[in-house]
Phi, psi and omega in degrees: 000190183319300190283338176277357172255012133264358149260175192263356178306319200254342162298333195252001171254348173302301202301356190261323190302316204291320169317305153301320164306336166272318174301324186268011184083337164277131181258011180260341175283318172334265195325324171283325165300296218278001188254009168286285185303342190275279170300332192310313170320282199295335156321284234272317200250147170316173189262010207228357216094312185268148176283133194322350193285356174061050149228109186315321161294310157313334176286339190277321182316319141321288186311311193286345184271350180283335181302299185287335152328308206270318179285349177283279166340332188276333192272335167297315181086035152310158175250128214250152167283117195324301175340282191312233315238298179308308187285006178266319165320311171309281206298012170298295178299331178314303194282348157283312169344286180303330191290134188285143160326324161253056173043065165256138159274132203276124173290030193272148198035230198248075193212133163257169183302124182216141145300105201253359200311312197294350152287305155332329191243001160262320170268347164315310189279339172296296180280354209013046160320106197261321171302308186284310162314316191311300182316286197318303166117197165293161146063141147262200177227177212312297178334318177299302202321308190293356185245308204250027157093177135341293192261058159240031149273343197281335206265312178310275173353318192251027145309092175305114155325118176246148167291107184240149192297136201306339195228107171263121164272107184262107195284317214280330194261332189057051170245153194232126173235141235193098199220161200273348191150169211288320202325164185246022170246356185298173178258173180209140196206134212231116144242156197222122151229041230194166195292157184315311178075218191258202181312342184260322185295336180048146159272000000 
């Protein structure tokens, strides 16, 4: 219904279909989750990135089932929709944006300080994101190892690092980040001059 294609509620229960469906053979359930999320991505996320409840945890929350979608599907050899895939990409850079010098997530609406890196380094290595690498920063984390092996410092290394501008604007959402460099000693500074968003965002 409506409401689960606006909540994040219906992304993490597709992302539970797709899952199953590929374990159990089926490909008409796959196919129906990822062509669900695909719109939901689209409903749900902003033109800047961020999902719309403007909680940085539902958003991450959001994110690890889009991530893991695009990484499943691809070893299945689904065919996944450029749209979905360009808007997960979005919710990286959104979540690098936001992210504290020492890759925290900002306890703004309904999120405590969580360590977020490894959505950086899951979308670096997804996308082979030099920018995405940059946010993140070195070496990856425990969290990758479970999805891209072993070798996934080897795959990370050979991400070229790219430049991206230290202080960002998410105009569609009003969120501004203001940074002195990628670095984990830099300073930083955070504005939400932007809408409430739903119940996780709180007022």
């Amino acid at each position: 219904g409506a409401f689960h294609t606006l909540s994040n509620w219906g992304v993490i229960q597709d992302h539970g279909l797709l899952l199953i469906g590929l374990a159990l053979g089926r490909a008409d359930w796959a196919q129906l989750a990822l062509q669900r999320m695909d719109r939901e991505i689209e409903v749900q996320v902003l033109a800047d990135g961020v999902q719309w409840e403007q909680s940085p945890m539902y958003h991450c929350e959001v994110l690890h089932c889009c991530l893991d979608a695009i990484f499943v599907a691809r070893r299945f050899g689904m065919e996944i929709p450029a749209r979905f895939e360009g808007a997960v990409r979005g919710m990286v850079y959104a979540l690098g944006a936001w992210l504290t010098p020492d890759r925290v997530m900002p306890a703004h609406g309904d999120s405590d300080f969580i360590f977020a890196k490894d959505k950086l380094v899951a979308g670096a290595l997804l996308f082979r994101d030099g920018q995405l690498k940059t946010m993140a920063g070195e070496g990856v984390c425990f969290e990758n190892l479970w999805d891209f092996g072993p070798e996934a410092d080897e795959l990370y290394a050979a991400v070229p690092t790219a430049e991206v501008p230290c202080s960002i604007a998410l105009t569609d959402s009003g969120n501004y980040t203001l940074r002195s460099g990628w670095d984990e000693d830099a300073s930083w500074l955070r504005f939400h001059c932007g809408c409430m968003g739903s119940g996780p965002g709180h007022a």
